[in-house]
C-alpha positions as CSV (number, residue, x, y, z in Angstrom):
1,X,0.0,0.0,0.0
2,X,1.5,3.4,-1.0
3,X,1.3,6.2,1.6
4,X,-1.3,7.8,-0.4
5,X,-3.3,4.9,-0.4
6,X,-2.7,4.7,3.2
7,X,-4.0,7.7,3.9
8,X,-7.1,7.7,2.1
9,X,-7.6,4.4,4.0
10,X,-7.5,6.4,7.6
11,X,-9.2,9.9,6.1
12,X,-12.4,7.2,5.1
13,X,-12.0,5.5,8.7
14,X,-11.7,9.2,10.2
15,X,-14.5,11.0,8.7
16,X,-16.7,8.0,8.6
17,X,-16.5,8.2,12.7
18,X,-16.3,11.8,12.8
19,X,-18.8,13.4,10.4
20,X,-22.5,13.6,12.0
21,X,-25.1,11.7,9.8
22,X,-26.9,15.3,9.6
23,X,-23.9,16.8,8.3
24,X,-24.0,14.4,5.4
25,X,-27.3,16.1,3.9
26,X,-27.3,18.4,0.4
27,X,-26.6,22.0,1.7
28,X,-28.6,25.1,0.9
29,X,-26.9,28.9,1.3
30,X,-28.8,28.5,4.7
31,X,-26.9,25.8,5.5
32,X,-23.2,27.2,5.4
33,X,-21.7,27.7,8.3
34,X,-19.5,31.0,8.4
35,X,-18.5,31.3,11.8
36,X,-17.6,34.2,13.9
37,X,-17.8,35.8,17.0
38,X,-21.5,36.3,16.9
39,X,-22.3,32.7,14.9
40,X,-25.2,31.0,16.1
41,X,-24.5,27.6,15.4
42,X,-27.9,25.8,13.6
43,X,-27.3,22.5,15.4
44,X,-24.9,20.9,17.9
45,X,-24.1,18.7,15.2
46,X,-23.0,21.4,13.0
47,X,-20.5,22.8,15.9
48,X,-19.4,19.2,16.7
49,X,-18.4,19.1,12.8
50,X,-16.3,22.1,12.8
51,X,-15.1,21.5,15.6
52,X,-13.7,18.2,14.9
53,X,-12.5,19.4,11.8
54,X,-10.5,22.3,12.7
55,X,-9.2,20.2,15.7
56,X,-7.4,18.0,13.0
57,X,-6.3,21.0,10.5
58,X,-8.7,20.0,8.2
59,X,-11.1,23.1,7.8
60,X,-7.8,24.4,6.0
61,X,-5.8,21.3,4.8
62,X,-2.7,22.7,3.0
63,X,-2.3,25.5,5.4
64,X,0.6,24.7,7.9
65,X,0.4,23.1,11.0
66,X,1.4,26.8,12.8
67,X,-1.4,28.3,11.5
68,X,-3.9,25.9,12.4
69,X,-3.9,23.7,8.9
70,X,-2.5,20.0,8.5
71,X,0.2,21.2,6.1
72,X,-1.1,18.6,3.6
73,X,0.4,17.8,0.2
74,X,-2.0,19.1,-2.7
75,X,-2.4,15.0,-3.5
76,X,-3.7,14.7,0.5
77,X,-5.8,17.4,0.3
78,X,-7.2,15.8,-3.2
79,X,-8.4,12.6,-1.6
80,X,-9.6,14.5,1.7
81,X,-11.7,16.3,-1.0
82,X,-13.1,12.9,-2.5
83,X,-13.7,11.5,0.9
84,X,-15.3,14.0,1.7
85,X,-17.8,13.8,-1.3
86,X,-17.7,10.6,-1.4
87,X,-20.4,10.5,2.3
88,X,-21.9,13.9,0.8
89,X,-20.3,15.6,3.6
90,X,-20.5,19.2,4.2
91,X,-17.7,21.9,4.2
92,X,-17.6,22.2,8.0
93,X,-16.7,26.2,7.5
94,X,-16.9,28.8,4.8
95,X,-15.3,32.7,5.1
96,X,-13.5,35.1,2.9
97,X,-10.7,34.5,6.0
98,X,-9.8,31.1,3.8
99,X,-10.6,32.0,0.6
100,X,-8.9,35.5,0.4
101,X,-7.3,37.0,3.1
102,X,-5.9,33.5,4.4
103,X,-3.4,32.9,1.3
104,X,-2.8,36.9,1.3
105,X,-1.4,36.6,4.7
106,X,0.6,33.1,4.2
107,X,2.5,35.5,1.1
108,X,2.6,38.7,2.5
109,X,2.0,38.6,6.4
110,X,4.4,39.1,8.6
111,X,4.9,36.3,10.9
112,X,3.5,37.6,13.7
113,X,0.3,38.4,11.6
114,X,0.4,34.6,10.6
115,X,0.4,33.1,14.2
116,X,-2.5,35.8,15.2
117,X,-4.6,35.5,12.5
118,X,-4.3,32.1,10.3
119,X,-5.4,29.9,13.3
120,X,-8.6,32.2,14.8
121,X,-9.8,31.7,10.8
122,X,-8.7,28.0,10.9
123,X,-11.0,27.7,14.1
124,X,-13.9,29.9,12.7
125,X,-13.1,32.6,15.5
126,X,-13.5,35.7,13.2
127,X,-15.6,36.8,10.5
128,X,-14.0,38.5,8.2
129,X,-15.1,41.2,5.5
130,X,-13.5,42.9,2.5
131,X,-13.6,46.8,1.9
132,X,-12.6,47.1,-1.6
133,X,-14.8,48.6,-3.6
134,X,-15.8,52.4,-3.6
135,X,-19.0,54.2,-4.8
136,X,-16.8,55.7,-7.5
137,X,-14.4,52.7,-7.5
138,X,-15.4,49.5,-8.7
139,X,-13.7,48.5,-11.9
140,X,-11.3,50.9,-11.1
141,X,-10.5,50.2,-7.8
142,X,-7.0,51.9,-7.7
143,X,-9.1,55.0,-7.7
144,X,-10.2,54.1,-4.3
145,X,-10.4,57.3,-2.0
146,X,-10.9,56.1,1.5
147,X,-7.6,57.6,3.4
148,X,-5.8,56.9,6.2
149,X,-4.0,60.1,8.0
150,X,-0.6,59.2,9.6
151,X,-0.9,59.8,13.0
152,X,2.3,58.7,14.8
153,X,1.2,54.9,16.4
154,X,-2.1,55.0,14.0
155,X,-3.9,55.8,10.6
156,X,-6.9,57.7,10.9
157,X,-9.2,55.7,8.2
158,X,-11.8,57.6,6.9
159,X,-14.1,57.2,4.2
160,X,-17.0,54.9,2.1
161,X,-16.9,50.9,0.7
162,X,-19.9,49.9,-1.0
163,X,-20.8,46.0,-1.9
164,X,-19.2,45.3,1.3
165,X,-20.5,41.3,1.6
166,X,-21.6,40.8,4.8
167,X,-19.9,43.2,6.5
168,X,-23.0,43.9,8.8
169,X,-21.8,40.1,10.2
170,X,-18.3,40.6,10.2
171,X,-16.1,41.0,13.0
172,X,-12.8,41.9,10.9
173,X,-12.3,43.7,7.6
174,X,-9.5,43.7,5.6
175,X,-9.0,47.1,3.7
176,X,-7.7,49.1,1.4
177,X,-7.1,52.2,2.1
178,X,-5.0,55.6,0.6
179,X,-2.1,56.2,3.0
180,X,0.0,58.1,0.5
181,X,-1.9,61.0,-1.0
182,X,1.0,61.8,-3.0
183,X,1.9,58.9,-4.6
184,X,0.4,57.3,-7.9
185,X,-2.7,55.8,-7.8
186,X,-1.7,52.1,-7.6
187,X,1.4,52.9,-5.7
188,X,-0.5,55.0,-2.8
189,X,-2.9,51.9,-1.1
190,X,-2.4,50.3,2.0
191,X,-3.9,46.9,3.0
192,X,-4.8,47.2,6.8
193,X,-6.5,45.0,9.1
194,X,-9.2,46.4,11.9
195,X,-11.8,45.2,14.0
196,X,-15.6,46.3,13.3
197,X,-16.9,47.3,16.2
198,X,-14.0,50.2,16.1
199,X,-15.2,53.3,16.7
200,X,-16.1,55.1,13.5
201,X,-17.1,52.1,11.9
202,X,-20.6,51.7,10.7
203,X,-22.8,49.7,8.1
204,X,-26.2,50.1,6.1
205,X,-27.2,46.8,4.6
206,X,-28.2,47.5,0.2
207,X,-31.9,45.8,-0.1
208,X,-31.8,43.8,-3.9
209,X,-34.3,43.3,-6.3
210,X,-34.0,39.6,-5.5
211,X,-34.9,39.8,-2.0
212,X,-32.2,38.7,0.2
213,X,-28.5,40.5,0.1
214,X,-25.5,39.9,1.7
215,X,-23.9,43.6,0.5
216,X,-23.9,46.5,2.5
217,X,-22.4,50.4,2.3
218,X,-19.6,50.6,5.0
219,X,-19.1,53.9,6.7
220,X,-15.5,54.7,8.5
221,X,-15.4,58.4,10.2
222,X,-11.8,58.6,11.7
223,X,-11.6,55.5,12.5
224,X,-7.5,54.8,14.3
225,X,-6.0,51.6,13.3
226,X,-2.7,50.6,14.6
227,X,0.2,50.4,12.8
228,X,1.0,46.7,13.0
229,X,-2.4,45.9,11.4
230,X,-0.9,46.7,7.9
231,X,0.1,43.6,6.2
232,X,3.3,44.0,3.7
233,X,4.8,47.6,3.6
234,X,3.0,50.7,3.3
235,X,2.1,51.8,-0.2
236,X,2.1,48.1,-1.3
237,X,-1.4,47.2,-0.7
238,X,-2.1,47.1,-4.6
239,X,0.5,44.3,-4.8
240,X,-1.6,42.4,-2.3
241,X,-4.7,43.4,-3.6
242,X,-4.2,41.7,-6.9
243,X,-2.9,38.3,-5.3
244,X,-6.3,38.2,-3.3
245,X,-8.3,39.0,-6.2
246,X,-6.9,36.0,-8.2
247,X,-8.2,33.3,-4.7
248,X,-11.4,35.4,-5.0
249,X,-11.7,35.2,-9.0
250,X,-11.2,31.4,-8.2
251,X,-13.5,31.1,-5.5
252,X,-16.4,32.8,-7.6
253,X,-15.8,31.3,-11.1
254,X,-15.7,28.1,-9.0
255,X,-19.0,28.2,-6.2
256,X,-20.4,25.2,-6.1
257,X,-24.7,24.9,-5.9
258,X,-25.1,26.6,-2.6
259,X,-25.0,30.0,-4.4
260,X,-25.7,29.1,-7.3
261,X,-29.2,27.0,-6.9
262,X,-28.9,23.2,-7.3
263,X,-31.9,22.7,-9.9
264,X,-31.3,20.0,-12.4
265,X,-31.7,21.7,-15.6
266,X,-33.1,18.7,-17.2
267,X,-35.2,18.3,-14.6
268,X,-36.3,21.5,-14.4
269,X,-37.4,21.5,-18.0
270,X,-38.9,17.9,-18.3
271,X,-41.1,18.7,-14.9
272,X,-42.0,22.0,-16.9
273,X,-43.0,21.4,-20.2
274,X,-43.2,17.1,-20.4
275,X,-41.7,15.2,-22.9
276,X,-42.2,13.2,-26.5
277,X,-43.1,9.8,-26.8
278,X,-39.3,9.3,-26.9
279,X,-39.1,10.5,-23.5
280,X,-37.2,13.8,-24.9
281,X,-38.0,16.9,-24.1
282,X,-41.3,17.9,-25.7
283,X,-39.6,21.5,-26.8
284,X,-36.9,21.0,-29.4
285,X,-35.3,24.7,-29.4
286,X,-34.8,24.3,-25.8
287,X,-33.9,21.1,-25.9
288,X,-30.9,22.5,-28.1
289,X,-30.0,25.5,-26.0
290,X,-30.2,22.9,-23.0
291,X,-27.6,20.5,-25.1
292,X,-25.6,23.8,-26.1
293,X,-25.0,24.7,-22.2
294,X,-24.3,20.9,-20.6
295,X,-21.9,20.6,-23.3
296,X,-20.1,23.9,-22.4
297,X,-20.4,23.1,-18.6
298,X,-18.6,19.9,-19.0
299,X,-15.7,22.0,-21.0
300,X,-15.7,24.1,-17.7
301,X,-15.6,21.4,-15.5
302,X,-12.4,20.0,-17.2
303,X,-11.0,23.2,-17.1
304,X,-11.7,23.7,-13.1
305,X,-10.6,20.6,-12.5
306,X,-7.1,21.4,-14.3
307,X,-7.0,24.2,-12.6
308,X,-7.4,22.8,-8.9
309,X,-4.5,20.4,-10.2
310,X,-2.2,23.7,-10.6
311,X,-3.3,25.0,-7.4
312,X,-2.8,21.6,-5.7
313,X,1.1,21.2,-7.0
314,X,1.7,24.6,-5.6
315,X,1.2,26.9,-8.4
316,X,-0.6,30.5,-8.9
317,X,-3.4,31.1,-11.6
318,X,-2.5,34.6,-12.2
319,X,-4.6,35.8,-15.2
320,X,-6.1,32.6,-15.6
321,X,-8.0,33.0,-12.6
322,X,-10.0,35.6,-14.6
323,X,-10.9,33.0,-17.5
324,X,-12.5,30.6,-14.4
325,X,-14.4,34.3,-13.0
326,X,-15.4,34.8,-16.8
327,X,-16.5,31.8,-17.9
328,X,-18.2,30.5,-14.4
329,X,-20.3,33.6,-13.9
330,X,-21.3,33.5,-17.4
331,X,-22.4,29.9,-17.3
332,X,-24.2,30.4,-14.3
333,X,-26.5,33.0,-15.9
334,X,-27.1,31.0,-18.9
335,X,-28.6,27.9,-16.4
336,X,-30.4,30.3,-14.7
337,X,-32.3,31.8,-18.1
338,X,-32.5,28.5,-19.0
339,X,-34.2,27.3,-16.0
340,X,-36.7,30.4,-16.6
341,X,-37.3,29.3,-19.8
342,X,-38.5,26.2,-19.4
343,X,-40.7,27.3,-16.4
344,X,-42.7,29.6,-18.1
345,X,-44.7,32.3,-16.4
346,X,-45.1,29.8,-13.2
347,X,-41.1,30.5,-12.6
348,X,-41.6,34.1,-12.0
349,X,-44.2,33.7,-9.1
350,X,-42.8,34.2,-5.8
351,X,-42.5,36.5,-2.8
352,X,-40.3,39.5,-2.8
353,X,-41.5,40.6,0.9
354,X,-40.3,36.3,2.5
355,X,-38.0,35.6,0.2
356,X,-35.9,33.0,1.2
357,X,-33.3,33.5,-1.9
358,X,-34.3,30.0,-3.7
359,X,-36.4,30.5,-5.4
360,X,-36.3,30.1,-8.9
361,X,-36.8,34.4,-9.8
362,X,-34.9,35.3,-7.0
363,X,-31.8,32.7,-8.2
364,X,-32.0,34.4,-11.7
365,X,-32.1,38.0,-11.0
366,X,-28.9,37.4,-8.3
367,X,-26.9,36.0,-11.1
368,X,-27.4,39.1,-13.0
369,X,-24.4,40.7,-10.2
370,X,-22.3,37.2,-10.8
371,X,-20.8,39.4,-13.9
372,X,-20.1,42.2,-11.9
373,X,-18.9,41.6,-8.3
374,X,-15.6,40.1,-8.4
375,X,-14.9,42.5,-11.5
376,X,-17.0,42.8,-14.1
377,X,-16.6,40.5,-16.9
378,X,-15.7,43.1,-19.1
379,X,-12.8,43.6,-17.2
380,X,-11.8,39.6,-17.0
381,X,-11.9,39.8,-20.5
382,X,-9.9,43.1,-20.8
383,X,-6.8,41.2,-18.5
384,X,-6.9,38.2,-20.8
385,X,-6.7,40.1,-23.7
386,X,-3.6,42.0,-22.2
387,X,-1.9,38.7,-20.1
388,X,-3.3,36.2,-22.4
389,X,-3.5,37.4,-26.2
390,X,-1.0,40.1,-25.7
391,X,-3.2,43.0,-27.0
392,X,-2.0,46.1,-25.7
């Protein structure tokens, strides 16, 4: 038996023990469990599964054992992955802590920084939020305006993020923010640290036309952050910036059916509109647009799943993380006006005032801001055509 083998052999053993039957169920958005100070935990099982979890390293596999990981070779953390799948069992803990600011801070942290922060995410300790985006800074986020005045131990942050995801729920944001006025645009930003409840801080959650949102505007009036909550050197936050935008281009071009809805599309149409006496689907033209999108959605597959293989040996995406943005967000908006095509007028009935954010309206009007948030797809497909194609 190969150590590999081995330890798939003790990672089935493990989890078959270890993961609670209810944790083994299909998982809605209601379902994830994002920790935090403030998390109410939906069911002992569901605080027995993190906990048992992050006890062994496992809510963040490859991370090292310092920071609260297992330091787990990309091929471990593929078969934990399949295990895992294999019993249907749930991710015991979601945040923008491992997605995002978790690999920023393994690159650029100092190692102080590491030891604080890495193992309260590992844990699910703190919730973490991301002030990027500006009311007159989105696309152009180097533009961003929010400042933070020098004042000997502290900056003095002041200013305005909008699309802040969840920030109403966080306990932490990371941040950028202008330090040096003087400087060029990209060569000006900051990325600090700071805790939400600060003094100054405030949020004002942004009501969407498909009922529920996580985004909200985020408020800082001279807010005083220490100094050794700046991660990397000052003026270098655009450096950062970018390397956290790849893991979230990744983690968006790659969600998986808790954001996305978890409708079979077949399904979905058959249920709808019936089928032929060849048990087809009694609609042709959709039937084609339906054959169209499984066929591109398998492409996309293989392509994530080469991908995850980079990612796995050690490697970064760069500007390929914008083709998986791209080509994820777009695909999701085509199942979704699918889906809405083959349910007719029945798909649009539901209620704005309880929605719940599944149903089938709702689910299609939210992936109208999968093109945007993230950066829009017209920008994904302006940095392929510059890192990619060479075009300018």
């Amino acid at each position: 038996m190969t150590d590999l083998q081995e330890f798939r052999a003790e990672t089935r053993a493990w989890l078959e023990e270890n993961c609670p039957k209810e944790m083994r169920q299909p998982m809605s958005e209601a379902d994830v469990c994002w920790g935090g100070r403030n998390w109410v935990f939906q069911s002992k099982a569901q605080e027995q599964w993190l906990e048992r979890m992050a006890a062994r390293g496992w809510t963040v596999p490859t991370w090292p054992e310092a920071y609260g990981g297992a330091g787990l070779s990309g091929d471990e953390d593929r078969v934990l992955k399949e295990e895992m799948a294999r019993i249907s069992a749930r991710p015991p803990l979601q945040s923008f802590g491992i997605w995002m600011l978790g690999p920023a801070l393994l690159e650029f942290g100092s190692e102080e920084q590491k030891r604080h922060y890495l193992p309260q995410i590992a844990r699910g300790e703190v919730r973490w939020c991301q002030g990027y985006s500006e009311p007159g800074a989105g696309s152009d986020l180097a533009s961003l305006q929010t400042k933070g005045v020098d004042c000997g131990e502290y900056f003095e942050v002041s200013g305005q993020k909008i699309w802040t995801s969840y920030a109403d729920k966080a306990d932490w944001i990371f941040c950028l923010v202008r330090t040096e006025p003087e400087a060029a645009k990209h060569k000006g930003i900051s990325f600090l640290l700071f805790d939400m409840t600060s003094p100054g801080v405030s949020t004002s959650p942004i009501q969407l036309i498909s009922g529920s949102s996580p985004f909200c505007e985020t408020f800082f009036d001279s807010v005083k952050v220490p100094k050794d909550q700046i991660v990397g050197e000052r003026g270098t936050g655009w450096t950062i910036a970018k390397y956290l935008l790849t893991h979230e281009r990744e983690m968006i071009g790659a969600t998986d059916s808790a954001l996305f809805g978890s409708d079979d599309l077949v399904e979905v149409a058959r249920d709808a509109l019936g089928v032929d006496d060849q048990g087809r689907l009694d609609d042709p033209i959709l039937r084609g647009r339906i054959a169209d999108f499984l066929i591109d959605e398998i492409a996309f597959d293989a392509e994530l799943a080469r991908a995850k293989s980079w990612i796995r040996a050690g490697k970064q995406l760069g500007a390929e993380s914008a083709t998986l943005k791209y080509t994820g967000t777009e695909l999701n908006k085509r199942r979704q006006e699918l889906i809405m095509a083959a349910g007719g007028l029945a798909a649009l009935e539901w209620d704005f005032a309880d929605a719940a954010g599944d149903e089938k309206a709702s689910l299609w009007l939210r992936s109208k801001g999968n093109s945007i948030e993230g950066g829009t797809s017209e920008v994904m497909l302006s940095i392929l055509s510059k890192a990619a194609l060479e075009l300018g």
